[in-house]
N, C-alpha and C positions, 0 to 999 in steps of 0.2 A: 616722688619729689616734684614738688612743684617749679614751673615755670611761665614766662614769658617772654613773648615773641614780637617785637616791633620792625617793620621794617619802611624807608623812606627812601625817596627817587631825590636827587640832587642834579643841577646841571654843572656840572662841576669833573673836571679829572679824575680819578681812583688815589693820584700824587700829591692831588688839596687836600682829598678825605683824608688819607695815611697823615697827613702832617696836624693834622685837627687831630686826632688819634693815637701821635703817637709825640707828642711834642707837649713841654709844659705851657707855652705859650697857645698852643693849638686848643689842649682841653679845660684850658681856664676860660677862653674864650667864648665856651658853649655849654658846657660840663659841670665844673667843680669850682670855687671858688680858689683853693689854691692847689699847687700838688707838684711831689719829688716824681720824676719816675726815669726809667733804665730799661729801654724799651727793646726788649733783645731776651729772648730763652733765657729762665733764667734768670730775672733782672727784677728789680722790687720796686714797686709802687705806693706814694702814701700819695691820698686824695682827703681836703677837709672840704668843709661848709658848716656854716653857721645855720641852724633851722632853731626857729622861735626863742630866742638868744640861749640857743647851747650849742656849741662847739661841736660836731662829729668828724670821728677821721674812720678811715678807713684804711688798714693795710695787706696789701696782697703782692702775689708774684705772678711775671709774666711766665704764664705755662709753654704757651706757645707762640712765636710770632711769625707770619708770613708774611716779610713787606708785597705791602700796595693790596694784601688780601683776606688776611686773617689774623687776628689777634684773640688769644683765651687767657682770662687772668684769675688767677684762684684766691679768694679773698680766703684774710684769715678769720676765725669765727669769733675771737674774743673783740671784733673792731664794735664801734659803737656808730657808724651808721650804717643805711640800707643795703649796702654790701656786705655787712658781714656775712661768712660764712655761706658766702654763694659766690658761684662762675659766671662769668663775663666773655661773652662771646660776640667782637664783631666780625663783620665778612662784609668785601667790600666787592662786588664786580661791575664790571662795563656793561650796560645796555646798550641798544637804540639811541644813542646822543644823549644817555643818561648813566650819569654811576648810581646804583645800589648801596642802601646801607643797612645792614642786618645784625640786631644786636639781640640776643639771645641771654636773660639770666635767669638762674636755675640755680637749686637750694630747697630746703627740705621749710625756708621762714616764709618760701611763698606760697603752701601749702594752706595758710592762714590767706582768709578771702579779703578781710581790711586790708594786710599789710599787700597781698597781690592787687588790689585796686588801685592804692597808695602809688606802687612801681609800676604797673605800667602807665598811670596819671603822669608820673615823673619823666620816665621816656620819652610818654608822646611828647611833651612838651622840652626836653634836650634835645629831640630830633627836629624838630621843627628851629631850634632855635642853628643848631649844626644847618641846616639850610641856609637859614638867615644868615651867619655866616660864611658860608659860602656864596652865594649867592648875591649876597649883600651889594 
């Protein structure tokens, strides 16, 4: 099963990250264009955007959530964007006057070396954008 592994340093709290993360105002902000979510074990998530005028949503469940540390969200496989049918893992911790930001996804579509270029092309550039908001 194929994955990817991004991770970025922010000057920012682990309680700015968690809220960019786990809030709909937070991950429209840097993420998703729009999106439901119920950020708690347990709790379901719909994320859309529009890429080259067609619609994708995405729907999955929160697996697991650790405030201020960990979050795992298990997409469902019939969604029709790049989540479908893969896991979502961030992890957030404290450095040196830095918080960490580690996002992990993983799936059997990232096994295909376009579609893995594709996502992690995508991260690098949601994580730099999560900076920018933070940072901002």
């Amino acid at each position: 099963m194929g994955s990817i592994r991004q991770q970025i340093a922010v000057d920012a709290s682990s309680r700015a990250v968690w809220d960019l993360l786990t809030t709909v105002e937070g991950v429209t902000s840097w993420w998703v264009e729009d999106a439901r979510l119920d950020a708690r074990d347990g709790g379901r998530i719909v994320v859309g955007r529009t890429v080259e005028d067609a619609r994708q949503e995405d729907r999955g469940s929160f697996h697991q959530v650790r405030p201020t540390r960990a979050i795992e969200i298990a997409w469902d496989p019939s969604g029709a964007g790049p989540l479908a049918g893969t896991r979502l893992e961030f992890q957030v911790g404290r450095g040196e006057g830095e918080t960490k930001v580690h996002v992990v996804q993983s799936g059997a579509s990232l096994d295909d070396d376009a579609r893995r270029a594709d996502v992690e092309a995508f991260w690098k550039g949601a994580l730099l954008k999560l900076r920018a908001k933070l940072e901002g």
